[in-house]
PDB file of N, CA, C, O and CB in Angstrom:
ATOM      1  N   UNK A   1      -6.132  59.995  23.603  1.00  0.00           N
ATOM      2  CA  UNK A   1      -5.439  59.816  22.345  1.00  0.00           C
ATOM      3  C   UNK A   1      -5.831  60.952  21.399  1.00  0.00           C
ATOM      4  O   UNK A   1      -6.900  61.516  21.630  1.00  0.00           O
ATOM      5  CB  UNK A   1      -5.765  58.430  21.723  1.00  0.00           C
ATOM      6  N   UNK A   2      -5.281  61.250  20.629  1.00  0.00           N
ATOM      7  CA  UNK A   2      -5.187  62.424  19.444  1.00  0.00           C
ATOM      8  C   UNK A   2      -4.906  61.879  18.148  1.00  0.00           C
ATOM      9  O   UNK A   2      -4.277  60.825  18.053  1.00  0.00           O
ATOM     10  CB  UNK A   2      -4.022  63.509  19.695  1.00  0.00           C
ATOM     11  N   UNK A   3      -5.339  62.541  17.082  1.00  0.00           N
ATOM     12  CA  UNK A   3      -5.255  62.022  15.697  1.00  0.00           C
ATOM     13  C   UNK A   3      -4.961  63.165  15.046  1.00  0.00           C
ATOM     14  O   UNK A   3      -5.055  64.232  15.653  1.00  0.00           O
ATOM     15  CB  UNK A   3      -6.485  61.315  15.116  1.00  0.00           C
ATOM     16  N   UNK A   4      -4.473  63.117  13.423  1.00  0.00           N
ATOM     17  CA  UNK A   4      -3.567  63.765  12.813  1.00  0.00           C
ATOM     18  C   UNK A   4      -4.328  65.208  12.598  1.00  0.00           C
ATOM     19  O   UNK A   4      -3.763  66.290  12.438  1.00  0.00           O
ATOM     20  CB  UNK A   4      -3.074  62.968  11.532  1.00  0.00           C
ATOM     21  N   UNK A   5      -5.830  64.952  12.637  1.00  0.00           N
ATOM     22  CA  UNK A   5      -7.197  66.381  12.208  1.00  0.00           C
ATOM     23  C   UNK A   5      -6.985  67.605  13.101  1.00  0.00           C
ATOM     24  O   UNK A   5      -7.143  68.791  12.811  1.00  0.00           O
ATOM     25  CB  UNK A   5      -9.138  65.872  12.634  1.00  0.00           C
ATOM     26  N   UNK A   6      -6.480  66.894  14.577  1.00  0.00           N
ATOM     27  CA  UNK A   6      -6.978  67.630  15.895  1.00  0.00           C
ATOM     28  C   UNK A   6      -5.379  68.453  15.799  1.00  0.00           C
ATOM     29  O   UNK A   6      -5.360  69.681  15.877  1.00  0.00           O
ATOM     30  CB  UNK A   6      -7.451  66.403  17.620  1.00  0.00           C
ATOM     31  N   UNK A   7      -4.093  67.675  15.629  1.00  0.00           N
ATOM     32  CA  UNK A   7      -2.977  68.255  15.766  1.00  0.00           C
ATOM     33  C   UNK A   7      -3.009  69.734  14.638  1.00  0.00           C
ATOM     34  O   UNK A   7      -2.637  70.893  14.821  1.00  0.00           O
ATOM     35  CB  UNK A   7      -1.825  67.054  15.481  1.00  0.00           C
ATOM     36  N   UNK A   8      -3.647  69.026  13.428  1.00  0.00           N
ATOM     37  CA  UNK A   8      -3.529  70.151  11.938  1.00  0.00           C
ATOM     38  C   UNK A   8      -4.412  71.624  12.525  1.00  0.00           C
ATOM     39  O   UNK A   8      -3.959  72.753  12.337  1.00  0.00           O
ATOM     40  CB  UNK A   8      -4.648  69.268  10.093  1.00  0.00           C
ATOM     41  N   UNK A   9      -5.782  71.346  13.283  1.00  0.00           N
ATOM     42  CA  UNK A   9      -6.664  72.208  13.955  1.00  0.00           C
ATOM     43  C   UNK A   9      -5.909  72.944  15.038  1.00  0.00           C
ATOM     44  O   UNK A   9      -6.500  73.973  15.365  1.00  0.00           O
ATOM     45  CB  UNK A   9      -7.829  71.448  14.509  1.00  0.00           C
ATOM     46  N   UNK A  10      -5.196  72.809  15.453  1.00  0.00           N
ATOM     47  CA  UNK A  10      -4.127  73.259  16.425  1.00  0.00           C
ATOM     48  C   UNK A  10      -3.021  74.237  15.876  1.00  0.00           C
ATOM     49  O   UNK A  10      -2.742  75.371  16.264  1.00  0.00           O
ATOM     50  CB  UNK A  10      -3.419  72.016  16.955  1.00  0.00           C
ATOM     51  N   UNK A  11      -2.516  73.550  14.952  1.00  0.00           N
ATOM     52  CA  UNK A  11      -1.634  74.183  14.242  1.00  0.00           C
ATOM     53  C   UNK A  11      -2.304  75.391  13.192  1.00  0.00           C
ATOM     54  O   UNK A  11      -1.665  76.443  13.156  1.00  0.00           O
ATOM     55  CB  UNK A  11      -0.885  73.072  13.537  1.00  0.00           C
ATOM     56  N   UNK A  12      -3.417  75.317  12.430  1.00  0.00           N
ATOM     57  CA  UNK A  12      -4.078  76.341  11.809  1.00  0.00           C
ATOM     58  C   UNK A  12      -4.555  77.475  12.517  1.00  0.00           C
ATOM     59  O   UNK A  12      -5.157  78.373  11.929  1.00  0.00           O
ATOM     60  CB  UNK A  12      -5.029  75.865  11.226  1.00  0.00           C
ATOM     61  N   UNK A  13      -4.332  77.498  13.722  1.00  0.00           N
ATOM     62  CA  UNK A  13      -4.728  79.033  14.878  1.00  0.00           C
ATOM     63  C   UNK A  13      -3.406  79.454  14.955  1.00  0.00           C
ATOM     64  O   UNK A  13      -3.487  80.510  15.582  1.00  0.00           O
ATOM     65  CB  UNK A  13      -5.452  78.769  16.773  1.00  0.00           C
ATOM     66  N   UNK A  14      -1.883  79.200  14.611  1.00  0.00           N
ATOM     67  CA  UNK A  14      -1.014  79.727  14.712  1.00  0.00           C
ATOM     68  C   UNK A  14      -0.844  80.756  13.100  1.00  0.00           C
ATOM     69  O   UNK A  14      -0.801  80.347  11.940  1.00  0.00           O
ATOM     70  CB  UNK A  14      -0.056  78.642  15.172  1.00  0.00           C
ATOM     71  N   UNK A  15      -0.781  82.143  13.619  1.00  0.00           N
ATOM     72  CA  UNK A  15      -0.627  82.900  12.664  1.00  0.00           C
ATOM     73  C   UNK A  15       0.447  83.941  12.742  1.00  0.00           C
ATOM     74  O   UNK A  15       0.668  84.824  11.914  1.00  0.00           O
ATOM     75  CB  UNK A  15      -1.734  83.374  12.459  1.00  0.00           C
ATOM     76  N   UNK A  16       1.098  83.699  13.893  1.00  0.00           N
ATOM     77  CA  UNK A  16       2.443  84.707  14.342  1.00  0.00           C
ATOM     78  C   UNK A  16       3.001  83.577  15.243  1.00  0.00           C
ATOM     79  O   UNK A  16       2.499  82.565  15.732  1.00  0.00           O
ATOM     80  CB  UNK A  16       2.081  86.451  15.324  1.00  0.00           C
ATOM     81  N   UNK A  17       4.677  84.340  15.284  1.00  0.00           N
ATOM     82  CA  UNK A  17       5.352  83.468  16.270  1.00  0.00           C
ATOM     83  C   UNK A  17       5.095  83.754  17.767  1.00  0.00           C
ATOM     84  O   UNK A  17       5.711  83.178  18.664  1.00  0.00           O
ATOM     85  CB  UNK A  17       6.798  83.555  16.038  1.00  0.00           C
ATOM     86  N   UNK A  18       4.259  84.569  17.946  1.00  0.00           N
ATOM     87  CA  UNK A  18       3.471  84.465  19.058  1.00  0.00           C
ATOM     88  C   UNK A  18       2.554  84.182  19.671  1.00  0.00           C
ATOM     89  O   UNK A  18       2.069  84.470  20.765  1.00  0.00           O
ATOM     90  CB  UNK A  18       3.374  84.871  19.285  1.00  0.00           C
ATOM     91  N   UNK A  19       2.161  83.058  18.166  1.00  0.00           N
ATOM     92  CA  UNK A  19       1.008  82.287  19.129  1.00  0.00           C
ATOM     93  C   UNK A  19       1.287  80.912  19.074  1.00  0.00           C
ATOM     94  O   UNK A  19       0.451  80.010  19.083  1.00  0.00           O
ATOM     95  CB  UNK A  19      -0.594  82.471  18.658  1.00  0.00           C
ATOM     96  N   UNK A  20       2.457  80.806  19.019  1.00  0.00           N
ATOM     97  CA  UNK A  20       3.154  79.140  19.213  1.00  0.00           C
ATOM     98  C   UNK A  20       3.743  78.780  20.355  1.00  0.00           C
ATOM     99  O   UNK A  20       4.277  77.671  20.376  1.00  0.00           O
ATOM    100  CB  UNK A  20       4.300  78.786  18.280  1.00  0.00           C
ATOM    101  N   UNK A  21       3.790  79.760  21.751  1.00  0.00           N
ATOM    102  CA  UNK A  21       3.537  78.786  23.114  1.00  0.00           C
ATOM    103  C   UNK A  21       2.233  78.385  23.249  1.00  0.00           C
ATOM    104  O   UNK A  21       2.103  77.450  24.040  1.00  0.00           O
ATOM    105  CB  UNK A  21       3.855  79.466  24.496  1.00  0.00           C
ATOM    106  N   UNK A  22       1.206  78.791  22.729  1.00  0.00           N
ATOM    107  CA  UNK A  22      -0.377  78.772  22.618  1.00  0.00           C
ATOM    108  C   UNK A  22      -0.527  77.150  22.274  1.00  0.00           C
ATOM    109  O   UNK A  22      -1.110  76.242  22.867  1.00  0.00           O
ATOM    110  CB  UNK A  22      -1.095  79.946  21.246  1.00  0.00           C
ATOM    111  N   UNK A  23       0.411  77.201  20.820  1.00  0.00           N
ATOM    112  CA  UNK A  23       0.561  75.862  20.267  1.00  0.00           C
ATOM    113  C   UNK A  23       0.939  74.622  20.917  1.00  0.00           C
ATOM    114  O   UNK A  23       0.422  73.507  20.984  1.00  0.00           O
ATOM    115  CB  UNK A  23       1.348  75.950  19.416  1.00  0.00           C
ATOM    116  N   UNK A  24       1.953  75.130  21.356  1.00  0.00           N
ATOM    117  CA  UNK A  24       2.842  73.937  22.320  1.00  0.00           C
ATOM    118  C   UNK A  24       1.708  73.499  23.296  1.00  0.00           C
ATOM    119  O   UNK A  24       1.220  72.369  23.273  1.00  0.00           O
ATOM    120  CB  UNK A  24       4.393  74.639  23.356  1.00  0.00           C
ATOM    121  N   UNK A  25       1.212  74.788  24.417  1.00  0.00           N
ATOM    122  CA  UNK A  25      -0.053  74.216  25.183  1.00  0.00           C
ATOM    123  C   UNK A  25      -0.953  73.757  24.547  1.00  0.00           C
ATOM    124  O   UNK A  25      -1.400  73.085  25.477  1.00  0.00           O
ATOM    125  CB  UNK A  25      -0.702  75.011  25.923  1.00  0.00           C
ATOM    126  N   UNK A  26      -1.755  73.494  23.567  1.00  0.00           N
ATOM    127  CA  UNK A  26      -2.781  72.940  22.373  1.00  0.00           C
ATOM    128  C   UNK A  26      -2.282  71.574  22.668  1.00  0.00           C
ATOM    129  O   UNK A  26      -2.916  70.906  23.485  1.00  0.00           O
ATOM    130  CB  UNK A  26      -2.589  73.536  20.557  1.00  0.00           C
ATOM    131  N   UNK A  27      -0.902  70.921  21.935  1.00  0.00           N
ATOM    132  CA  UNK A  27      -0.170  69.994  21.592  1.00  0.00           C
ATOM    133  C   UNK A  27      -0.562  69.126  22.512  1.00  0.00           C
ATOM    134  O   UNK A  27      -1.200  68.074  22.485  1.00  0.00           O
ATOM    135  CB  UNK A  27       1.129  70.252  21.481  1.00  0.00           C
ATOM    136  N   UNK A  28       0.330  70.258  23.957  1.00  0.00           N
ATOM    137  CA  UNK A  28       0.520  69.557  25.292  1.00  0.00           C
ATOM    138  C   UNK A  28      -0.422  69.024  25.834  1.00  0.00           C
ATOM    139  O   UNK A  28      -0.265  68.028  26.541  1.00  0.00           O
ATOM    140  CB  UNK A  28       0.945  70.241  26.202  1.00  0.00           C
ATOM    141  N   UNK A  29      -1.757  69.650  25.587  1.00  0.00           N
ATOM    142  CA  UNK A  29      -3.334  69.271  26.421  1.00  0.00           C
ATOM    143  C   UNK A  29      -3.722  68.099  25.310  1.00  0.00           C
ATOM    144  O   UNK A  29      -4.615  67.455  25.861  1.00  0.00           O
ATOM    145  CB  UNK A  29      -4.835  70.899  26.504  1.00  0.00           C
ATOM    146  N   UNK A  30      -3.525  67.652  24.296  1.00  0.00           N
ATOM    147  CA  UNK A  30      -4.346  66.956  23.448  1.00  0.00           C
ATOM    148  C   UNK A  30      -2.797  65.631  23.827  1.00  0.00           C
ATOM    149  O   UNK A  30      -3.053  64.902  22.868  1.00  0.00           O
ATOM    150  CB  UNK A  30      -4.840  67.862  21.499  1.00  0.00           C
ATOM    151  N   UNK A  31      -2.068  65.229  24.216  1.00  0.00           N
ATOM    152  CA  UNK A  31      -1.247  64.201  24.844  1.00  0.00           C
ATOM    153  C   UNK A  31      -0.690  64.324  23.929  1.00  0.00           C
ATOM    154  O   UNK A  31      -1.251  63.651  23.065  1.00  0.00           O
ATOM    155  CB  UNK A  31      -1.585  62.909  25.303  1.00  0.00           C
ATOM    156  N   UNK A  32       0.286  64.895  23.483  1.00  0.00           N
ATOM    157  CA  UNK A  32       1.802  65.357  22.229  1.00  0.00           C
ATOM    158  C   UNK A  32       2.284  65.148  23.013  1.00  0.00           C
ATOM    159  O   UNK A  32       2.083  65.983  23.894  1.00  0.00           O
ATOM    160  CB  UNK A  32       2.344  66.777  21.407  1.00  0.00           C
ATOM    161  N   UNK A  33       3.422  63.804  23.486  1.00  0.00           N
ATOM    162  CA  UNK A  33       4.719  64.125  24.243  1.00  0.00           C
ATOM    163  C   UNK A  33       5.817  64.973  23.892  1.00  0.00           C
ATOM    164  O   UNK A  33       6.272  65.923  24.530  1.00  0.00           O
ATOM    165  CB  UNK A  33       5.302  63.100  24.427  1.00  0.00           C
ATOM    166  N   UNK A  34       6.367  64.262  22.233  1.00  0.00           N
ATOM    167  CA  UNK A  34       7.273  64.609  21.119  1.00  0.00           C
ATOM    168  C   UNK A  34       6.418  65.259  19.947  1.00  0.00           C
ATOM    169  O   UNK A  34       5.204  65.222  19.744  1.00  0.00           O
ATOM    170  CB  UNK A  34       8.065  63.281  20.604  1.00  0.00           C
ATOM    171  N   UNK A  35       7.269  65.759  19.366  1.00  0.00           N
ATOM    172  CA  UNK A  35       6.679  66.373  17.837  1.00  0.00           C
ATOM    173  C   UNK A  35       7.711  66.378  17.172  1.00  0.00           C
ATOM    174  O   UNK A  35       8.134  67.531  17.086  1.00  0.00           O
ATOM    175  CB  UNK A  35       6.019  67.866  17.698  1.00  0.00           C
ATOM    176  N   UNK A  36       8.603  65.346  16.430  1.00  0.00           N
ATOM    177  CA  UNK A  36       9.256  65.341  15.122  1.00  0.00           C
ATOM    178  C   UNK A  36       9.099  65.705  14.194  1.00  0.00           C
ATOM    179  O   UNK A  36       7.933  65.432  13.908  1.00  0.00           O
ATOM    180  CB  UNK A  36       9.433  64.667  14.743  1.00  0.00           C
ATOM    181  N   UNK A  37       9.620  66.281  13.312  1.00  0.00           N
ATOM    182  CA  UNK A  37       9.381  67.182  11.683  1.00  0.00           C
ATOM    183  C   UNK A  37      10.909  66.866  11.374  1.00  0.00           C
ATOM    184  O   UNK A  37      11.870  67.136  12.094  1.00  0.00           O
ATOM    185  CB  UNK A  37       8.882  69.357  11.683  1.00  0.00           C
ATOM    186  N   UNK A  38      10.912  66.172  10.020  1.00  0.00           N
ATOM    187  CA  UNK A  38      12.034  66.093   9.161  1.00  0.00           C
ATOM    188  C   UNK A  38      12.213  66.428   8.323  1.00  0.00           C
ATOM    189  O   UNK A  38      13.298  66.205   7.788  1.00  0.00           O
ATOM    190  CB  UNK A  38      12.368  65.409   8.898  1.00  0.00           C
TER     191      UNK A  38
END
């Protein structure tokens, strides 16, 4: 399981749009199936 600290810690190493397959794998290893943003 994952909580909201670990996803934000994940997301704060993205500093170009090239390090957001990096992200997605982060997401993917910490059990993110979905990721909604509205």
């Amino acid at each position: 399981m994952f909580n909201i600290e670990q996803i934000r810690a994940a997301e704060e190493k993205v500093k170009t749009g090239a390090d957001f397959p990096q992200l997605a794998k982060d997401l993917k290893d910490l059990g993110v199936l979905r990721f909604d943003v509205y």
